[in-house]
Wavefront OBJ file of the C-alpha trace (Angstrom):
o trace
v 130.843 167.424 -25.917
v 134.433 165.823 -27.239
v 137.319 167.769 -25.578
v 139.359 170.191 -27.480
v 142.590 168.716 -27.418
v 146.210 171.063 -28.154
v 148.332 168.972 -26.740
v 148.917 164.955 -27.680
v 151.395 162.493 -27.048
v 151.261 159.018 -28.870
v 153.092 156.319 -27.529
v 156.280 158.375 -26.888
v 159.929 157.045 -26.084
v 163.064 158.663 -25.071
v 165.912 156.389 -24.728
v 169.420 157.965 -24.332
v 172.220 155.641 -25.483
v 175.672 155.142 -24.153
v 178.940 155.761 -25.168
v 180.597 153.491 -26.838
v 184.480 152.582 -26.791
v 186.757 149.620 -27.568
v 186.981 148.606 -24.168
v 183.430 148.893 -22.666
v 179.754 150.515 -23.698
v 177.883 152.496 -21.444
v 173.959 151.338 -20.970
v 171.268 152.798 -22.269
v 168.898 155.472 -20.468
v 165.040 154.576 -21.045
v 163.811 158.003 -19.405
v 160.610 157.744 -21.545
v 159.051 154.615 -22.126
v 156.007 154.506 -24.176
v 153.596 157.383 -22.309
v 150.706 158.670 -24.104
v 148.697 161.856 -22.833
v 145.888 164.755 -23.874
v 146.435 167.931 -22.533
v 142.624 169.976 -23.179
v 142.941 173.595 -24.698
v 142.992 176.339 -21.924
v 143.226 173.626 -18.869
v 146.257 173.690 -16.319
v 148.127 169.803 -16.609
v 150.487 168.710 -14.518
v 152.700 165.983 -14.381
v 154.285 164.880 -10.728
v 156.753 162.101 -9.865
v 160.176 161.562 -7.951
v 163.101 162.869 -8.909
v 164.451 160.866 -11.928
v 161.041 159.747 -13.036
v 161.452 160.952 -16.421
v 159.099 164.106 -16.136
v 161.362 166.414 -17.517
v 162.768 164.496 -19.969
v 158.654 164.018 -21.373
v 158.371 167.986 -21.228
v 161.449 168.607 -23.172
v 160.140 165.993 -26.058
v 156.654 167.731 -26.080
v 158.325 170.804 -26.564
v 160.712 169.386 -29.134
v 164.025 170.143 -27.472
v 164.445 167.077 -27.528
v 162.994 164.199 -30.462
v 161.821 161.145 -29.209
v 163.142 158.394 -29.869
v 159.810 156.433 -31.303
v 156.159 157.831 -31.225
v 154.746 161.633 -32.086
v 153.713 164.817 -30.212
v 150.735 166.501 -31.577
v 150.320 170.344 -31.107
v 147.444 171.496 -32.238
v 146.934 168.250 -34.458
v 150.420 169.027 -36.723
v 153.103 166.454 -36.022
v 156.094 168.354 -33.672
v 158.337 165.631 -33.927
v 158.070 165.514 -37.799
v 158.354 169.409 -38.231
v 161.876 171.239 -39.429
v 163.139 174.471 -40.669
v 160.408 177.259 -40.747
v 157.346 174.383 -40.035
v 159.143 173.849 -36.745
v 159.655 177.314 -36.200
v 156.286 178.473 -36.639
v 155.144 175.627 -34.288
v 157.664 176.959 -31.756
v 156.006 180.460 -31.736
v 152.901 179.159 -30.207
v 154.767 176.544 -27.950
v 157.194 178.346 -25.021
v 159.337 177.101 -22.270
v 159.425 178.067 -19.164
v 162.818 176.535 -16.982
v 163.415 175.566 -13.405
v 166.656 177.637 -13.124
v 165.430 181.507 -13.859
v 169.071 182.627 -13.777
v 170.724 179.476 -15.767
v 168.173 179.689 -18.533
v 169.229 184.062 -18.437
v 172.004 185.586 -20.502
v 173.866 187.400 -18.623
v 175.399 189.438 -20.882
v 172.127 190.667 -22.225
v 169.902 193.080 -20.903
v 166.321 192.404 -19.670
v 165.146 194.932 -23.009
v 167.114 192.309 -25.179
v 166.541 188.912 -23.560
v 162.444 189.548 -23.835
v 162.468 191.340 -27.153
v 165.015 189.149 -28.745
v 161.575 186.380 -29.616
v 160.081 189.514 -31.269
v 163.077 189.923 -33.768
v 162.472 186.184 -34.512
v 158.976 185.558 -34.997
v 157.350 189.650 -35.295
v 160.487 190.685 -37.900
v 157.876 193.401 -38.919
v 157.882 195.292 -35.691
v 160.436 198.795 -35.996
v 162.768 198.956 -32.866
v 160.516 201.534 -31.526
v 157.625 198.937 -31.706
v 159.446 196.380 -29.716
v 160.623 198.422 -26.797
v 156.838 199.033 -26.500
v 156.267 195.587 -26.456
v 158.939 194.533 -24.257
v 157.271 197.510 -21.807
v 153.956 196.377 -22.153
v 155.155 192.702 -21.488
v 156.958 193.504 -18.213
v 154.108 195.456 -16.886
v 151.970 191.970 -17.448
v 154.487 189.685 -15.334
v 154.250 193.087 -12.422
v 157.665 194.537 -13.300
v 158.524 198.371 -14.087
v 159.080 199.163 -18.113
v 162.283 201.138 -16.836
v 163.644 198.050 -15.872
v 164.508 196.732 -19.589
v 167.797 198.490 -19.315
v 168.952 196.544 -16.169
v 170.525 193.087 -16.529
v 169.439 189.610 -14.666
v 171.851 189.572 -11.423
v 170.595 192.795 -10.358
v 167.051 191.332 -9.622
v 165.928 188.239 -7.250
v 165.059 184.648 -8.065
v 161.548 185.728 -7.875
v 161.590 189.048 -10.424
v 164.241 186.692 -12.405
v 161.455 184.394 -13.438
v 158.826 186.813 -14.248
v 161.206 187.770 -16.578
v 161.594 184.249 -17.701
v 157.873 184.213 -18.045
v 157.835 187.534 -19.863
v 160.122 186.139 -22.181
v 157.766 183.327 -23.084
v 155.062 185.259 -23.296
v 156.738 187.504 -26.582
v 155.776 185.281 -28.803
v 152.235 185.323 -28.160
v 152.255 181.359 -27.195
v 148.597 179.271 -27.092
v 151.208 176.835 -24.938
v 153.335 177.345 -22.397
v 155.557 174.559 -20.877
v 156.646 174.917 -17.270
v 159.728 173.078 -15.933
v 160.008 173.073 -11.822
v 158.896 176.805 -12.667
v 158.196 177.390 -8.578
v 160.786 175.066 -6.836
v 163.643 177.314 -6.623
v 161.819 179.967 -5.045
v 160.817 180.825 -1.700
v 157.724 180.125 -0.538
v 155.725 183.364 -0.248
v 157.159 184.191 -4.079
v 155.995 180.817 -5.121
v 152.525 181.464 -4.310
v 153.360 184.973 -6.287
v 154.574 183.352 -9.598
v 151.620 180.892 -9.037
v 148.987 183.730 -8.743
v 150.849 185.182 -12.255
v 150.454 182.114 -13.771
v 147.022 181.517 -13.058
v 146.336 185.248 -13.889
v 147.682 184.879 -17.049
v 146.188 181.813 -18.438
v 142.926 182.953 -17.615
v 143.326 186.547 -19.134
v 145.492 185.480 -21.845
v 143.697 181.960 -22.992
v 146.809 179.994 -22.445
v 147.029 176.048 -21.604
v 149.522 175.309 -18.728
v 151.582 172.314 -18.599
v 153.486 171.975 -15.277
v 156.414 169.625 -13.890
v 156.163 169.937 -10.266
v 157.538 167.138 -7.681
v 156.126 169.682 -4.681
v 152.237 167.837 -5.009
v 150.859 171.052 -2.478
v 151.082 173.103 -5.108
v 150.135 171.164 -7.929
v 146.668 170.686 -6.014
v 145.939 174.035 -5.916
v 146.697 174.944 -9.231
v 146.023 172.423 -11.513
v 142.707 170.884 -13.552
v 144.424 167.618 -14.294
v 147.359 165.623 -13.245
v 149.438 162.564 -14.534
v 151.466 160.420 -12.100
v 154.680 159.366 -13.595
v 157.101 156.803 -12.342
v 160.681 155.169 -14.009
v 159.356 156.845 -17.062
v 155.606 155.544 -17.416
v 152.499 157.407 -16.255
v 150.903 155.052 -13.442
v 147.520 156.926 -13.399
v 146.043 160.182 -14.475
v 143.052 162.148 -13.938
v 141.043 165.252 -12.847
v 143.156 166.839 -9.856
v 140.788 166.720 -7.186
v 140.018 162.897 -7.843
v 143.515 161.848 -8.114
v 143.762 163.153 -5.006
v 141.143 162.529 -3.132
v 140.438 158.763 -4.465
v 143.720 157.757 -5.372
v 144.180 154.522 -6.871
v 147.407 153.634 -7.432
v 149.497 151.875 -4.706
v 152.558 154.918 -5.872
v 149.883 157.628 -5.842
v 148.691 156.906 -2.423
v 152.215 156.262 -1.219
v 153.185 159.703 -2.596
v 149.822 161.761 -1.298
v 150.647 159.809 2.097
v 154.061 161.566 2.002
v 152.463 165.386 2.436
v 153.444 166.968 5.687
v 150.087 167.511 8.026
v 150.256 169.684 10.986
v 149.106 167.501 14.375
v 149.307 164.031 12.236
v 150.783 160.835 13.571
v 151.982 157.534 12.115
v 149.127 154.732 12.635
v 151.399 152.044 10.825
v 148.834 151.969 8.607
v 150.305 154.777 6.175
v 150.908 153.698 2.503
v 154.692 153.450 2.261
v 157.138 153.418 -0.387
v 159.645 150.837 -0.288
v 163.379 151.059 -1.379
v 164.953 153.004 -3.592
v 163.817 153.712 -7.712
v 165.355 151.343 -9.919
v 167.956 152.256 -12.095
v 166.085 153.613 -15.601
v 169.066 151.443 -17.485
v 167.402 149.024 -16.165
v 163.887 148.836 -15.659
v 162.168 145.734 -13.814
v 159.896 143.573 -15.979
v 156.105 143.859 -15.716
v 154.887 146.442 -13.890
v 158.146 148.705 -13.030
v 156.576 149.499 -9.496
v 156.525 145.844 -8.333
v 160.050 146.074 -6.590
v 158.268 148.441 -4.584
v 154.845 147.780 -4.197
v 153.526 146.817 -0.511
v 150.221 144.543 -2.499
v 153.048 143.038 -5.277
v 151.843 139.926 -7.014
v 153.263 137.255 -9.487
v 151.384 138.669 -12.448
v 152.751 142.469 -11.386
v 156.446 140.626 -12.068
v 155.981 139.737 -15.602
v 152.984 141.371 -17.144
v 152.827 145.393 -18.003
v 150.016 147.185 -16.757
v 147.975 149.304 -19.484
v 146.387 152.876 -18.215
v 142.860 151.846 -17.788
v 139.424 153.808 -16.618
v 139.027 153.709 -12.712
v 135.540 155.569 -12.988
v 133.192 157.254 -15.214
v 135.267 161.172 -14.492
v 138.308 160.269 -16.817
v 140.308 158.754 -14.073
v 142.935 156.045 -15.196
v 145.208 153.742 -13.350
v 147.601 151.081 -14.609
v 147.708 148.812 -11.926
v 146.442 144.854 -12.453
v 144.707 145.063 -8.760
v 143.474 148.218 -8.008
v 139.874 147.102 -8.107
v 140.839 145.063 -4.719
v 142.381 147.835 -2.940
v 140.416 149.077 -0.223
v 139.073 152.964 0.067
v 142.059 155.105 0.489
v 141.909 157.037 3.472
v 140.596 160.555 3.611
v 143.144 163.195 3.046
v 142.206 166.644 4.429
v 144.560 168.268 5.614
v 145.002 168.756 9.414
v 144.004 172.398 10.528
v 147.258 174.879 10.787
v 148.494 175.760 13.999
v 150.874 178.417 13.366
v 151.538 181.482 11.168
v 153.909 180.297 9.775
v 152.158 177.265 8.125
v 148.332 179.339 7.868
v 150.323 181.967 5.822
v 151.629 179.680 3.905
v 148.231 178.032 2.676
v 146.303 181.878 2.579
v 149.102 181.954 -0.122
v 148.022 178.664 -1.955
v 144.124 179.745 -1.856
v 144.716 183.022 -3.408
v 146.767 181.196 -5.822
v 143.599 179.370 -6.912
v 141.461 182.409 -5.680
v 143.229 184.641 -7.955
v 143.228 187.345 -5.198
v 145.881 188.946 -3.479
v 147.151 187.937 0.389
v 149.279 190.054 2.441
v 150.232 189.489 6.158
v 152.943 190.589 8.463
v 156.036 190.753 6.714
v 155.264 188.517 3.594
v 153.553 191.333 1.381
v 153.968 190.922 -2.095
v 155.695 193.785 -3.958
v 155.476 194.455 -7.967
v 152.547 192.313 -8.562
v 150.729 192.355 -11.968
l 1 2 3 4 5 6 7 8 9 10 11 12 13 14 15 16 17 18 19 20 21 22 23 24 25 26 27 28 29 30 31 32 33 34 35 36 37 38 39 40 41 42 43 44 45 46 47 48 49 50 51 52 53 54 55 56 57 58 59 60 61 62 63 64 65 66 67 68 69 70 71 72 73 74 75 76 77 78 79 80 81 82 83 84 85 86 87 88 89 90 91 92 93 94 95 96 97 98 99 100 101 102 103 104 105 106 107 108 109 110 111 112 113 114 115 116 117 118 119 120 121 122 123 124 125 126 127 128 129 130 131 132 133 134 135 136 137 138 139 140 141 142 143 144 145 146 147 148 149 150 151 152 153 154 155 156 157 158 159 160 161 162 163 164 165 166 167 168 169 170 171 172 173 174 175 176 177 178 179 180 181 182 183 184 185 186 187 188 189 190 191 192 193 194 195 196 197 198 199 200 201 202 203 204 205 206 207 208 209 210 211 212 213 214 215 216 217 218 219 220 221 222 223 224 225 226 227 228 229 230 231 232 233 234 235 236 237 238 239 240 241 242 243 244 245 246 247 248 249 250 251 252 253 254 255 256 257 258 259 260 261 262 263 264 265 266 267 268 269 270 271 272 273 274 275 276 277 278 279 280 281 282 283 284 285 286 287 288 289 290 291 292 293 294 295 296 297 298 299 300 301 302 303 304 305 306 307 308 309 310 311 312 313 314 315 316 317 318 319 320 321 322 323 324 325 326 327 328 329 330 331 332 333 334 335 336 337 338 339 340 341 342 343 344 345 346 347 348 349 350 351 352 353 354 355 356 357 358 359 360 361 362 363 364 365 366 367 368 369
């Protein structure tokens, strides 16, 4: 059965280009270079990487805040990066954004009524004021906040409440899409696993596809279907979650999933590594753009580019030239907890995936959906 596809990108690029003056130019930014991916209607997608990697950038052109500078996004097989005036607009109703910051991406000058209802006066112009307050109160009570609360404004609630309302927000529109920048990073860790469980709640209830920029690769394996690996603005392999991680192929991938934190491990010397520091994206190495870092580097990974290939029959790709020779990567489960802390912290994760609610000593959720 072909795959139901809402979500395409075609060979996109996002260059930023410098300043110019009489005296000197500044370089130009490739944050994007040439990265084509299908995001499956009603699946969670997620797309990891360093810091710098160009994952943000990529979300901001799929959701048209940004136009690319060559290729197309495809949303629901209509052209994004083509669309203006109304045509754009009406794409943008089913397409939301969700933004790392929850009190940045705020007004605070406008009340939690009017920041959640103001994408009802845009795209539902129909609805009487009376309508919309029901709305608003109706969406609140689906991200596990109190109707009366519409009246209050953004500092007077916590990172955590801040982006449910952020989420609630998105929601107004009545979105088939919802991009997710960082959404969980700048909380703490027992309201991560909270906004996760919404999340996950609400795609499932609601029929929404997910796509997620995450650098905090815990998470995105417990929440997730598929992921894409990106690094100095490529994707270096893709694939069902679970595989990715479990049979990584990629020398970056398996450096990166070596990086997660298990309780009781040691260093063997054996441990995939990487190597220096990211090259600058103004000026990307030649060939494959992980070679300056890669511990199994050869001649051809200096000049020629690697092109995302299948790894396996269970639509798992890799752009590496050698990956083939690479032995088995080592097993990755996770070393058993050993203290409350760190066993609270994955009960959180599973009931994130579970879709149940967790509560232990100190750490019980409050206004949950």
């Amino acid at each position: 059965m072909k795959a139901d596809i809402i979500l395409e990108a075609v060979n996109v690029t996002k260059h930023f280009s410098g300043a110019n003056s009489w005296f000197s130019q500044e370089p130009t930014v490739q944050a994007v270079d040439n990265v084509s991916l299908r995001v499956r209607r009603g699946e969670t997608f997620a797309i990891v990487g360093e810091s710098g990697c160009g994952k943000s950038t990529l979300a901001r052109v799929l959701m048209r805040l940004l136009s690319p500078t060559s290729g197309n996004v495809l949303f629901d097989k209509r052209d994004v990066s083509a669309a203006s005036g109304s045509a754009l607009q009406a794409l943008r109703r089913k397409m939301q954004f969700i933004f790392q910051d929850p009190f940045s991406s705020l007004n605070p000058r406008m009340s939690v009524g009017k920041l959640v209802g103001e994408p009802l006066e845009v795209h539902a112009p129909e609805l009487s004021a009376q309508q919309r307050r029901d709305r608003v109160a109706d969406l609140l009570h689906k991200v596990g906040l109190r109707a009366e609360y519409a009246g209050r404004y953004p500092h007077e609630f916590s990172g955590g409440q801040r982006q449910r309302i952020g989420i609630a927000r998105a929601l107004a529109s009545g979105p088939k899409l919802i991009i997710g920048d960082e959404p969980v990073s700048a909380l703490d860790v027992s309201v991560q696993a909270q906004v996760i469980n919404l999340l996950g709640d609400l795609s499932r209830d609601m029929g929404l596809t997910l796509v997620i920029i995450a650098h905090d690769l815990g998470v995105i394996r417990h929440m997730s279907d598929r992921v894409a690996v990106m690094y100095l603005g490529r994707i270096v392999e893709s694939g069902p979650t679970e595989e990715v991680y479990t049979n990584p192929r990629h020398p970056y991938t398996r450096a990166l999933l070596a990086s997660i934190p298990a309780m009781g491990s040691k260093s063997d010397g054996k441990t995939p590594t990487v190597l220096g520091e990211m090259p600058s994206p103004t000026a990307p190495p030649p060939g494959c753009r992980f070679h300056t870092r890669c511990p199994h580097v050869q001649a051809k990974c200096k000049t020629d580019t690697p092109n995302l290939h299948s790894a396996n029959i269970n639509d798992h790709q890799v752009a590496c030239h050698f990956w083939e020779a690479f032995p088995d990567p080592p097993p990755l489960t996770p070393s058993p907890p050993k203290t409350k802390a760190v066993e609270a912290r994955f009960a959180l994760y599973r009931a994130a995936v579970e879709g149940g609610t967790v509560t232990y000593k100190n750490h019980q959720p409050t206004e949950r959906p």
